[in-house]
C-alpha positions as CSV (number, residue, x, y, z in Angstrom):
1,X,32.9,-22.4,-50.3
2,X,29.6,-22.3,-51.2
3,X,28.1,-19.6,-53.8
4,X,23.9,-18.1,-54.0
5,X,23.5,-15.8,-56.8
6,X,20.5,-13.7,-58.1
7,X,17.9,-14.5,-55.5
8,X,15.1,-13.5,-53.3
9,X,14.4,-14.3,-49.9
10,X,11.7,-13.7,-47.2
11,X,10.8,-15.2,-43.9
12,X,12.4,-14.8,-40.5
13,X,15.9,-16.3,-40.2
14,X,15.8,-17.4,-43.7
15,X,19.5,-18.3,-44.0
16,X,20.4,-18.6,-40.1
17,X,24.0,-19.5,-39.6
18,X,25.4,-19.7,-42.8
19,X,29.2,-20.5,-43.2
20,X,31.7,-20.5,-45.9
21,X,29.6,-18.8,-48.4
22,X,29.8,-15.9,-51.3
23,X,26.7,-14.3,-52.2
24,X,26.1,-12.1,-55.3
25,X,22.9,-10.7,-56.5
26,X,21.0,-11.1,-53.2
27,X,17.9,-9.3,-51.9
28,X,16.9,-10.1,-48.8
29,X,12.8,-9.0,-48.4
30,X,10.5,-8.8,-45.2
31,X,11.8,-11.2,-42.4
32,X,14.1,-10.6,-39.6
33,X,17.7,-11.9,-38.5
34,X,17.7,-13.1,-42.4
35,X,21.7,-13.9,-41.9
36,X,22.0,-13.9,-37.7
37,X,25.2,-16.1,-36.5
38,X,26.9,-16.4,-39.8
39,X,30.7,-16.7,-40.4
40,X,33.1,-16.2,-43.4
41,X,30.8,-15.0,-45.7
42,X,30.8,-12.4,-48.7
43,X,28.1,-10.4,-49.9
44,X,28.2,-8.5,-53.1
45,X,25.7,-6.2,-55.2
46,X,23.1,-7.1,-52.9
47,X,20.0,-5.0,-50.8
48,X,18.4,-6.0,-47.1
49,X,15.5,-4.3,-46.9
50,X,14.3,-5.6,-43.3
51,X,15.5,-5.6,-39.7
52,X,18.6,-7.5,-38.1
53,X,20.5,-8.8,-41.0
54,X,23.9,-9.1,-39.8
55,X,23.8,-9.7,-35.9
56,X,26.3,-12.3,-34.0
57,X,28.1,-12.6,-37.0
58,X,31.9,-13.3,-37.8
59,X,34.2,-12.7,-40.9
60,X,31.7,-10.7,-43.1
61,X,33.0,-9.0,-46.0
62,X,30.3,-6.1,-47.8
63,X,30.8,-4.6,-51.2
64,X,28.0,-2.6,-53.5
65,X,25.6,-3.5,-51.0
66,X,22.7,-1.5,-49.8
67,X,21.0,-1.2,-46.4
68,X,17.3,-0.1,-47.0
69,X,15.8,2.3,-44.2
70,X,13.9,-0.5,-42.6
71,X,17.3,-2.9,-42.2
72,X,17.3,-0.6,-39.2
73,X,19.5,-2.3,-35.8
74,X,21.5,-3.9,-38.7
75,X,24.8,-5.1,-37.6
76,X,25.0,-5.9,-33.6
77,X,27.4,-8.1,-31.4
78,X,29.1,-9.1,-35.5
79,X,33.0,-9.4,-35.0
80,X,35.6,-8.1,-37.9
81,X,33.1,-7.2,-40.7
82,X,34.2,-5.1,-43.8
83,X,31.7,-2.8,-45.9
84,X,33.1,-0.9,-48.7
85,X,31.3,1.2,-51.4
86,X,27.7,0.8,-50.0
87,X,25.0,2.9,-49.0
88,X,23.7,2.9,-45.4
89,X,20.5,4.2,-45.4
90,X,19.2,2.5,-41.5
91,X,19.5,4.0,-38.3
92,X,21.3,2.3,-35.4
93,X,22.9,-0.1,-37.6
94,X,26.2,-0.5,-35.3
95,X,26.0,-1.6,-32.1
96,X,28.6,-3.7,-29.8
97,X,30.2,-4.9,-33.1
98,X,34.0,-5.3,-33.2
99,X,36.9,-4.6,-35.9
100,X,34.6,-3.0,-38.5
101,X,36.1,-1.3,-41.8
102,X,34.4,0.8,-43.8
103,X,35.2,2.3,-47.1
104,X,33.9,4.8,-49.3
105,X,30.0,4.4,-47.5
106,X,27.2,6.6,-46.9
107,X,25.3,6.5,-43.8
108,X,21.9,8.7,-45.0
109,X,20.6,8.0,-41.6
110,X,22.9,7.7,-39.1
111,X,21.0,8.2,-36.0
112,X,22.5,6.2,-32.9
113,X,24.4,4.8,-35.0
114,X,28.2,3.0,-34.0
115,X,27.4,3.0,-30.4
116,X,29.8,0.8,-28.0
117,X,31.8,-0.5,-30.9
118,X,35.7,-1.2,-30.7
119,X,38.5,-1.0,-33.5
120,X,37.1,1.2,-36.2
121,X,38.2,2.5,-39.2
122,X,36.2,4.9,-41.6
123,X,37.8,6.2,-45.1
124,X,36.6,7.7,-47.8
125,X,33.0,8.0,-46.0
126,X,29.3,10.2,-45.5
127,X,27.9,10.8,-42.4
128,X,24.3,11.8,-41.8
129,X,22.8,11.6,-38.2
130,X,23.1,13.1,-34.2
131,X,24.6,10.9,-32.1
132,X,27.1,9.0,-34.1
133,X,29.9,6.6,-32.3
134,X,28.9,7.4,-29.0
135,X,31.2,5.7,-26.6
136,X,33.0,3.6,-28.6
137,X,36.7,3.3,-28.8
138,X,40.1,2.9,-31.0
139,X,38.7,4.8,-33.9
140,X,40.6,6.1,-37.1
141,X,39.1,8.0,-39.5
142,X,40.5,9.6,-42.6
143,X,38.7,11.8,-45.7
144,X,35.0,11.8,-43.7
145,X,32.1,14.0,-43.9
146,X,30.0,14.0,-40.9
147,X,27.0,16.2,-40.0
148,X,25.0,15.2,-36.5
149,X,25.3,16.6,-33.6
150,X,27.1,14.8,-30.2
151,X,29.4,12.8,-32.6
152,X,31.5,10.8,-30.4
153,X,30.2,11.3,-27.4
154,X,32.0,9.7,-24.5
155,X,34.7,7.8,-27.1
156,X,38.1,7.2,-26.7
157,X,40.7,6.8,-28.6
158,X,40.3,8.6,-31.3
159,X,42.6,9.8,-34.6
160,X,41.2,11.6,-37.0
161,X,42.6,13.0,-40.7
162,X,41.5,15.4,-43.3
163,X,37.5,15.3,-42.3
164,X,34.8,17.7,-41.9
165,X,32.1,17.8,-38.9
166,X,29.4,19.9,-38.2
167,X,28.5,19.3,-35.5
168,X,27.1,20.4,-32.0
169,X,28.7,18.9,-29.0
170,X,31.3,17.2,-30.7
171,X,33.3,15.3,-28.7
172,X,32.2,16.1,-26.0
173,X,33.3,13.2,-22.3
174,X,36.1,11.7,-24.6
175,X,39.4,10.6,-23.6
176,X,42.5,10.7,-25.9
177,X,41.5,12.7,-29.3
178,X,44.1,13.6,-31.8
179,X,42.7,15.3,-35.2
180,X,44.9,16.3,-38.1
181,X,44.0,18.6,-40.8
182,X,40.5,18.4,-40.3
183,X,37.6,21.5,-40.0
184,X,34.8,21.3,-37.2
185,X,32.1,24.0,-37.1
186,X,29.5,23.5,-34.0
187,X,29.4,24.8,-30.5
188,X,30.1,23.6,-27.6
189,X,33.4,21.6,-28.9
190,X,34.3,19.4,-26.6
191,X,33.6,19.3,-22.9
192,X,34.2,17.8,-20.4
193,X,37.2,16.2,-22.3
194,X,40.6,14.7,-21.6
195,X,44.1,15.0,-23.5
196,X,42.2,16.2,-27.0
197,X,44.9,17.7,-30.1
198,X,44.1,19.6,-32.8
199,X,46.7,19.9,-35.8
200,X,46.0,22.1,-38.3
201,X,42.6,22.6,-38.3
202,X,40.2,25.5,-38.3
203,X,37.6,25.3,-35.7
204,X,34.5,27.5,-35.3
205,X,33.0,26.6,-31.8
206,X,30.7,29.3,-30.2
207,X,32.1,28.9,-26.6
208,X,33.7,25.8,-27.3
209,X,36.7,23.8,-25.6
210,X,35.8,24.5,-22.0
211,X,36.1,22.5,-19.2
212,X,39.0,19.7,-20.6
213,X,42.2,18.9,-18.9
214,X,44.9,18.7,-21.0
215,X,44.2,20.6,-24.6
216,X,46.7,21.1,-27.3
217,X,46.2,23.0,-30.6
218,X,49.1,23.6,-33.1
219,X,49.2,25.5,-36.1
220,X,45.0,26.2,-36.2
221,X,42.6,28.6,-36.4
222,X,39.5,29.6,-33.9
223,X,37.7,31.7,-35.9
224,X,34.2,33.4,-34.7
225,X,35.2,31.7,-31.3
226,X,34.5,33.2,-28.1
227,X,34.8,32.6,-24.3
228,X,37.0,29.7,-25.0
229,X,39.1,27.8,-22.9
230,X,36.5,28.1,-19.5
231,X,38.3,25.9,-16.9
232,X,40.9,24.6,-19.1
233,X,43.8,23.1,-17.7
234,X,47.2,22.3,-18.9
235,X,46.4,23.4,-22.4
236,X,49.3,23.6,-24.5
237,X,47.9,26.4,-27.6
238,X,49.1,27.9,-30.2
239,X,47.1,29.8,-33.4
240,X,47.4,31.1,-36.2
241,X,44.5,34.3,-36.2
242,X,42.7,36.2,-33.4
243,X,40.2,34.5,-31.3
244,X,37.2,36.6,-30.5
245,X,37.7,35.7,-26.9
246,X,38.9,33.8,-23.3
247,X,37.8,33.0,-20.8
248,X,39.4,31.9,-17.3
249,X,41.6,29.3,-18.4
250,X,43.1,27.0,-15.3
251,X,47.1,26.7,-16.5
252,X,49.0,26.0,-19.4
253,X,50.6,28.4,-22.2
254,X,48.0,30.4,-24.9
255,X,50.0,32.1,-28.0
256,X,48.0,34.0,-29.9
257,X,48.0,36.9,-32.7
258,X,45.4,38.7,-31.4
259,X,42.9,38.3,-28.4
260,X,39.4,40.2,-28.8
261,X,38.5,39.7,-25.1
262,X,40.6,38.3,-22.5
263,X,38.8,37.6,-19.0
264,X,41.2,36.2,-16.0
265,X,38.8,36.4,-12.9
266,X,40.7,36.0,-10.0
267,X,37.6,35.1,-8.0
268,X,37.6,32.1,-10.3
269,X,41.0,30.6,-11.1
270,X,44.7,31.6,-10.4
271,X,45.8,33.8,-13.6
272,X,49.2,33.3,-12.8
273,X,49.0,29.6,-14.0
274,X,48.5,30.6,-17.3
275,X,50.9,32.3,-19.6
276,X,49.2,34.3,-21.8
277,X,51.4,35.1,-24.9
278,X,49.8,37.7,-27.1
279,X,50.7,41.1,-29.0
280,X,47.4,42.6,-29.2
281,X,45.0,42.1,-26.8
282,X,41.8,44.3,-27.5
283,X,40.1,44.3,-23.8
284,X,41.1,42.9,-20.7
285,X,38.2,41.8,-17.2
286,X,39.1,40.5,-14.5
287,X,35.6,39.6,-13.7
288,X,33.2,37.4,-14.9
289,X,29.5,36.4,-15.0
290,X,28.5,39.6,-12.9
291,X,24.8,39.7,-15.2
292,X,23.9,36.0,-13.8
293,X,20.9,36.9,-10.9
294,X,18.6,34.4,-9.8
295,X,15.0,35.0,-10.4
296,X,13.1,36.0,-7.9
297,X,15.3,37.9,-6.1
């Protein structure tokens, strides 16, 4: 395997389709695709500072490495690539890439960022940027820090540990979501979903969790959360403090300390689908939307 330390390069393509190599020391200046269609290479302590480094590569292993804000469109179509204790300063710097580990990273920009990307797994890791992961798949992530809004947007697969999002219209079109021990603070938590779990977590979601078929929540909090649950159906909940309010969920069980507002509109959905299993309920409707007039009329 060959080894480059300690050097500067410019120029478009400048070290196209390199194999077998380790570099150290590297800093890659103005000139695109500076590493496009390389395979088994290492790079260490070293800084792109222009677009396109690492696209239609395979077997790329990242360490102490910095992305510069115009490496921007960085890693596309690359195939099992590693990048561990870097920072990721580029926007849109994932995109139809494949088996991609991260560790201990910071994305300072992280606009458009993982889009369409398969087998992913985040630790230790910084998020910065609105539209993160967006309809990727088999994700895991574990101690992450991400504020954006419409993170994960239209993803499946999801499993998430002991992270923090704020975020706006998290989640939201996603299929198969399961986060542990986590917080999320945004509206609008996630529409439109299917079979989504939350595990210990505290949640504050201004009319958030509406419209998903097949909800559970165990051992959580929804706190400063109202007209939850809209068009929910087989939701399987259970929390741990009062929920400011509910409204017209489609079936499934609800068990909750204490319910500020509980609307069940019968002009909307069937109330008997839903058990509602609660001590202290502070008002009851059974109707809903009545203020909504059109203009004009």
């Amino acid at each position: 395997m060959k080894g480059i330390k300690n050097r500067y390069f410019e120029g478009e393509r400048i070290l196209y389709g390199l194999n077998d190599a380790n570099l150290e020391g590297i800093t890659f200046g103005e000139g695109e695709s500076p590493l496009k269609e390389a395979t088994n290479i290492t790079l260490k302590n070293s800084i792109f500072k222009w677009k396109y480094p690492l696209w239609y590569d395979e077997n790329v292993n990242v360490e102490n490495t910095t992305f510069e804000t115009m490496s921007r469109s960085g890693i596309w179509y690359t195939k099992n690539i590693s990048i561990k204790n870097s920072a990721l300063q580029a926007p849109k710097l994932f995109r139809r890439a494949s088996h991609i580990t991260l560790d201990n990273v910071h994305f300072a920009d992280a606009e458009e960022t993982m889009w369409t990307c398969d087998d992913i797994r985040i630790t230790n890791s910084q998020i910065n940027g609105d539209y993160f992961g967006k309809d990727s798949k088999n994700i895991y992530l574990d101690n992450v820090s991400v504020i954006g809004n419409y993170v994960f947007d239209g993803a499946e697969n999801i499993e998430v540990h002991n992270s923090t999002f704020v975020s706006k219209d998290a989640f939201w079109n996603c299929k198969n979501v399961t986060i542990y021990d986590s917080i999320i603070d945004g509206e609008y938590l996630a529409w439109n979903t299917n079979n989504i779990k939350f595990i210990n977590c505290k949640i504050e979601s201004d009319q958030g969790l509406n419209y998903i078929d097949q909800l559970e929540i165990k051992n959580s909090s929804l706190i400063h959360t109202d007209l939850a649950f809209e068009k929910v159906s087989n939701m399987d909940v259970e929390l741990d403090a009062k929920i400011d309010s509910v409204k017209n969920p489609i079936s499934g069980k609800l068990v909750a300390p204490e319910i500020g507002t509980l609307i069940m509109d019968p002009n909307k959905i069937d109330p008997a689908k839903t058990i509602i299993d609660c001590p202290k309920i502070g008002k009851k409707v059974d109707q809903s939307d009545m203020n909504q007039e059109p203009k004009g009329w």
